[in-house]
N, C-alpha and C positions, 0 to 999 in steps of 0.2 A: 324570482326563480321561474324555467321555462319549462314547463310541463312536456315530456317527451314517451314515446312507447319504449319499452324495454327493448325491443327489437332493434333501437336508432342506438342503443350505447355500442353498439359493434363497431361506429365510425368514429369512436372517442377515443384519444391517443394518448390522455395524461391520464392524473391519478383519480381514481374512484374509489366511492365505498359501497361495498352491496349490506344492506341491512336485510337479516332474512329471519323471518320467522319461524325461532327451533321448536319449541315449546308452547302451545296454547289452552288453556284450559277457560271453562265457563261463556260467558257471553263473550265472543271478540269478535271483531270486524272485519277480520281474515283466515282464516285456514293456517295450519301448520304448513311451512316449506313454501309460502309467499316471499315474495323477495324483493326490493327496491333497487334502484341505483342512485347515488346523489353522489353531484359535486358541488363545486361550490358556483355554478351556474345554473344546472340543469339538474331536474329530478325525470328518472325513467322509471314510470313502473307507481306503483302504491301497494303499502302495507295495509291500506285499512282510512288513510289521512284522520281527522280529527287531533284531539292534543298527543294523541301516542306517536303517530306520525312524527310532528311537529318534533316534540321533543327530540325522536329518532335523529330528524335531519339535521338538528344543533349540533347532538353528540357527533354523526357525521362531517358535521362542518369542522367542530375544533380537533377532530382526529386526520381532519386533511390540513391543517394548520399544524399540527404538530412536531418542532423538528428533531421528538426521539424516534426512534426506531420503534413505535407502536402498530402490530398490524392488526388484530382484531381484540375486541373484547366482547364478553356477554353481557347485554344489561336486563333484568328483572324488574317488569313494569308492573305493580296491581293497576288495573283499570277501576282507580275510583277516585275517592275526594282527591287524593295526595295530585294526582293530573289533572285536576276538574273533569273529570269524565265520570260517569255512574253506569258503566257496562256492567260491574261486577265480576270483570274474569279474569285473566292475568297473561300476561305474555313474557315468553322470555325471546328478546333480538339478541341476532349472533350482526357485530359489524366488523368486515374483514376491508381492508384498503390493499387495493389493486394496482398496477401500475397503467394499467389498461382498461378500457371496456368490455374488449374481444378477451381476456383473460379474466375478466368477474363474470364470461357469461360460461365458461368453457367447461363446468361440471352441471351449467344448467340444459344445454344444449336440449334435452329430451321433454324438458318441460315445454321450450318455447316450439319445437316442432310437433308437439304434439294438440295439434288443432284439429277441430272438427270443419270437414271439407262440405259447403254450401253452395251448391249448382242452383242458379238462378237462372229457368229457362224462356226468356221475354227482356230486351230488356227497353221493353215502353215506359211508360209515366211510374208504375205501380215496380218496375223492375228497376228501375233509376234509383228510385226512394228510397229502396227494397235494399237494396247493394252498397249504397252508400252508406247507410242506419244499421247497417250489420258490421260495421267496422270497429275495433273494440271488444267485439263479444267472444272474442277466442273460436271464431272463424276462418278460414281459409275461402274468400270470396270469389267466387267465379259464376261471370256474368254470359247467357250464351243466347246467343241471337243468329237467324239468317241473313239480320239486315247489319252489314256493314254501317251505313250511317247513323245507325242507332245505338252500336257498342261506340262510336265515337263520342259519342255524347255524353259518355261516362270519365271524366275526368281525372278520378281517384288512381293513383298511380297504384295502390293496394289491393283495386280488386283486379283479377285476372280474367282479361275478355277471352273471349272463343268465337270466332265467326266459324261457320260452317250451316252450309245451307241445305243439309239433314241432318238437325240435330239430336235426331232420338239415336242415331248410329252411335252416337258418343258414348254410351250409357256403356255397351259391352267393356271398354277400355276404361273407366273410373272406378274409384279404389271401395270396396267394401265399404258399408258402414255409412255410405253419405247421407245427407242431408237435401231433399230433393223440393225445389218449389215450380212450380210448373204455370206460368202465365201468359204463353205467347199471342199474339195476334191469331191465333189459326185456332179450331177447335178441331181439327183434324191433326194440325203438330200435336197438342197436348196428348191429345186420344195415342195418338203414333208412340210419343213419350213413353208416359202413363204405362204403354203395351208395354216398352221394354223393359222397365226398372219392374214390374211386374214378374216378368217371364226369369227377368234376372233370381230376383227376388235376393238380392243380398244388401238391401236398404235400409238405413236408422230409420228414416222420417220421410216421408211423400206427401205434402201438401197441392192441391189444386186449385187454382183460384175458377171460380162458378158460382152460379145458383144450387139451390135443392135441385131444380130441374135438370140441369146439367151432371150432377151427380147421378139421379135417377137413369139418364138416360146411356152413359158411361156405364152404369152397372150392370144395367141390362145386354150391352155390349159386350162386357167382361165377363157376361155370366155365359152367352154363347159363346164365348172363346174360350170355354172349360174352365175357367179360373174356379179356384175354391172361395167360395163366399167369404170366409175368413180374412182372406190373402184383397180381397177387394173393400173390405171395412176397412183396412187402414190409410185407404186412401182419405185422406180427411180435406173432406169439399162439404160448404164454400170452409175455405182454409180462415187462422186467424180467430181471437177470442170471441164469443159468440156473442156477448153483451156490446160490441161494438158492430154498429150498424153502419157505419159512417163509408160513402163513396168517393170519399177526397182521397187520390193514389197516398198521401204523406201518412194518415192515420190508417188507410189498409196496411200500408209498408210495417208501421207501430205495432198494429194487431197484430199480422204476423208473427214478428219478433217476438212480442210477445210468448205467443202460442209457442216458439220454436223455445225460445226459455224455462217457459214451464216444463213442457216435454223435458229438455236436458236437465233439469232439477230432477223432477220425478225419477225419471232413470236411474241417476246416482245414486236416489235415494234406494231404490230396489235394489242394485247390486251392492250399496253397502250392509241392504240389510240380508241378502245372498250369501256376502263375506262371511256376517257374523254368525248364519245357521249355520255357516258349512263347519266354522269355526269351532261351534257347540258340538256339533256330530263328531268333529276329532277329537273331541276330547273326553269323548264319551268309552 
């Protein structure tokens, strides 16, 4: 089988099956409303893989073999001996057989556009790394440099280069809510950057790549330019897990990602747990 993004079954013209996860309880591998594609070539996507996986893509295989008129069934997996697995939780897969890819994706459409947008501003050694290691993470990668030959050098057809040779201008016209890493050759672009998604102030995340000292001396800068002290703590410089000291661009690239995963964990965590008090108060 050839391992594919959920995204490539758009260009699949025969029959599919999307296996999707209705029901999950206890320890599992995936979240409720995950979803796969499988034919009998190609898997787009993953439930979770391990034996539930597996199991899945059989039943998908002998239901794309099938010559009744079968289009979906429910199957109820416990996650334990009976699969050789010891998660202890249970999942129920819904699989429905498509005639299409572009029609097994066509009630998901919201899921798969809804990605978190990652402006990568540099893109030397550490922005190469950076751009390319971010792919998979339920990202929207955009790589933004002054130097033309440097977005060349980024070969991934996925991330989305930007040349323009003021690139802190860009910030006013990007969408709410992004994901900001800021490493350019210049410590004057950054500083320029830095200003605008500041002034903006309508940003998930601002990482700056630097020393303490360059932090230090950015705040001081940010603190004569009236910023509220609050609003310049979240710049998080030097950016990247902190237990990782390492100068090689590939493992700063890692740290990062890191850092930016954690962050997106946490978050979820706090607005689900948002949900649930708001939840409690209505029904008070």
């Amino acid at each position: 089988m050839i391992l594919k993004k959920i995204i490539d079954a758009k260009k699949y013209k025969k029959e599919i099956i999307k296996a999707k996860l209705i029901t999950t309880e206890g320890s599992v591998p995936r979240d409720t409303g995950t979803f796969m594609l499988i034919t009998t070539k190609y898997l787009f996507g993953s439930i979770g893989g391990g034996q539930l996986e597996y199991s899945i893509i059989q039943k998908a295989k002998k239901l794309l073999n099938e010559k009744e008129i079968i289009n979906n069934q429910v199957i109820n997996i416990p996650l334990g001996p009976s699969i050789g697995q010891c998660c202890g939780g249970y999942a129920q897969v819904k699989i429905t057989k498509y005639d299409n890819g572009m029609q097994s994706l066509k009630n998901e459409k919201f899921m798969i556009n809804k990605l978190d947008n990652l402006y990568i501003f540099g893109a030397g050694h550490v922005g190469q790394e950076l751009s390319s290691k971010s792919l998979d993470l339920d990202f929207n990668v955009h790589l933004i440099d002054s130097r033309n030959d440097y977005l060349k050098m980024q070969n991934e057809k996925e991330i989305i280069p930007i040349f323009t040779k003021f690139p802190w201008m860009l910030i006013k016209n990007l969408p709410k809510k992004s994901y900001y890493i800021v490493l350019t050759h210049s410590h004057d672009y950054d500083f320029k950057i830095i200003n605008e998604i500041l002034n903006l102030n309508t940003f998930q995340f601002v990482g700056l790549i630097g020393s303490k000292t360059k932090r230090k001396r950015f705040n001081n800068r940010f603190v004569k330019l009236g910023y509220n002290q609050y609003l310049i703590n979240k710049i998080e410089c030097p950016i990247g897990l902190k237990n990782i000291t390492s100068k090689k661009p590939g493992e700063i690239a890692i740290s990062i990602i890191a850092r930016l995963l954690e962050y997106r964990s946490n978050l979820s965590s706090i607005q689900i747990d948002d949900k649930k008090h708001l939840k409690i108060i209505n029904e008070q």
